[in-house]
C-alpha positions as CSV (number, residue, x, y, z in Angstrom):
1,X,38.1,33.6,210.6
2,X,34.8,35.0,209.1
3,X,34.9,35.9,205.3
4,X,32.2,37.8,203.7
5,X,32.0,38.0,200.1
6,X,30.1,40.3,197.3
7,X,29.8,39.2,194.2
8,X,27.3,40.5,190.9
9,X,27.3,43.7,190.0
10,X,27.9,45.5,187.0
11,X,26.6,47.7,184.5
12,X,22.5,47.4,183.4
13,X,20.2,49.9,182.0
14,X,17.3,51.6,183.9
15,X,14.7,48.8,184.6
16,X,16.5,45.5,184.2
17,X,17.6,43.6,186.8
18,X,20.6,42.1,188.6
19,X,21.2,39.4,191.2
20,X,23.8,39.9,193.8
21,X,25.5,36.6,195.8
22,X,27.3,37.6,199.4
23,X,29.3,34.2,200.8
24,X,30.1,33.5,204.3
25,X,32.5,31.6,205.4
26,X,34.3,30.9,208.3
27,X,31.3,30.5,211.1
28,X,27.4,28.8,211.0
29,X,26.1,30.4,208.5
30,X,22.5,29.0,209.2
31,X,22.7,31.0,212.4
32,X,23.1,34.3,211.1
33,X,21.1,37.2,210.4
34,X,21.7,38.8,207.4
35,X,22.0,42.7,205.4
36,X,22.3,44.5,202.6
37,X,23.5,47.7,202.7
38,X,24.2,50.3,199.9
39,X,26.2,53.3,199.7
40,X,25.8,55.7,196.7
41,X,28.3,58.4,195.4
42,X,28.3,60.9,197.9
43,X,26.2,59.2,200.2
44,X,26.1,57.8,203.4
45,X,26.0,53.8,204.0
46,X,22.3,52.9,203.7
47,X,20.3,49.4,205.0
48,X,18.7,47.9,202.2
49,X,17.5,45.1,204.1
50,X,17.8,41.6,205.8
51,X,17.0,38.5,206.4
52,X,16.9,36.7,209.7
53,X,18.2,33.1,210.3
54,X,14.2,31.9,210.0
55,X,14.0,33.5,206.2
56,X,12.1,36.2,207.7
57,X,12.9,39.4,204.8
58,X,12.3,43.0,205.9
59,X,13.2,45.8,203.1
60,X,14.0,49.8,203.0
61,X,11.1,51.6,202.0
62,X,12.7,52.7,198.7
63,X,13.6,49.1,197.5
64,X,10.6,47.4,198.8
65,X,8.3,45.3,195.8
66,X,11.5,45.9,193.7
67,X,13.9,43.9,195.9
68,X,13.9,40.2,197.1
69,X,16.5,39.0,199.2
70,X,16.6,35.0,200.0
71,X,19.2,32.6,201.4
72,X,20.3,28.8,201.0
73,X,22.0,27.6,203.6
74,X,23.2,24.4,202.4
75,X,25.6,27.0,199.8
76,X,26.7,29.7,202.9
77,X,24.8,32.0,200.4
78,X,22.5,34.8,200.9
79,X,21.5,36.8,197.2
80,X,19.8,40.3,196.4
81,X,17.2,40.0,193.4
82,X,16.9,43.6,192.2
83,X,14.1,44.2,189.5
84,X,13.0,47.7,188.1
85,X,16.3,49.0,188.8
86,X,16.6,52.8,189.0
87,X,19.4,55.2,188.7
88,X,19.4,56.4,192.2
89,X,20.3,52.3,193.0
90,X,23.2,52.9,192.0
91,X,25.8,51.9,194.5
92,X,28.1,49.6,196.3
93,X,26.4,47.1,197.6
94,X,27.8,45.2,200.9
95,X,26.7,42.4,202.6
96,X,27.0,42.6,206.9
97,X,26.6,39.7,208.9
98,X,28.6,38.4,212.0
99,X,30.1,42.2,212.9
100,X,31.8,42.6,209.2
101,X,30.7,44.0,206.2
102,X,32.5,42.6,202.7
103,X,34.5,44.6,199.8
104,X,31.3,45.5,198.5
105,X,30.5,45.2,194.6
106,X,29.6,48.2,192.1
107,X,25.7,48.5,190.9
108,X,25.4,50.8,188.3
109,X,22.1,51.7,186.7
110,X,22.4,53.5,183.3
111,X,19.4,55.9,182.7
């Protein structure tokens, strides 16, 4: 059984920074491709970006040279560096990968 799991959000003001984790477990995690996706209040879902099983990163237009997303494979562990946060990140963020997306975790950007 494949688990996906958020962790990292919270609560920063307008420019700092925050680091999300998404775990896998479950299945080969070195295999996988892997997303970010956001959804904002009354919003639809959103793809913030991926990367593929080779470390190849692509990014939405609105995050890109703000957003870094990386993976180590040896920890199941794919993470979302966010710098130069706005208000208009603010979201849930989810992680998909292997057909499921996780719980999510709450970014909120103060202004």
């Amino acid at each position: 059984q494949v688990d996906v799991v958020e962790t990292g959000g919270g609560l920063v003001q307008a420019g700092g920074s925050l680091r999300l984790t998404c775990v896998v477990s479950g299945t080969v995690f070195s295999n996988l491709p892997l997303d970010w996706y956001r959804q904002g209040p009354g919003k639809e879902r959103e793809w913030v970006g991926m990367i593929n099983s080779q470390g190849r990163t692509g990014y939405a237009d609105p995050v890109k040279g703000r957003f870094t997303i990386s993976r180590d494979n040896a920890k199941n562990t794919m993470y979302l560096q966010m710098n130069s946060l706005k208000s208009e990140d603010t979201a849930v963020y989810y992680c998909y990968t292997a057909g499921m997306y996780g719980q999510g975790t709450q970014v909120t950007v103060s202004s």
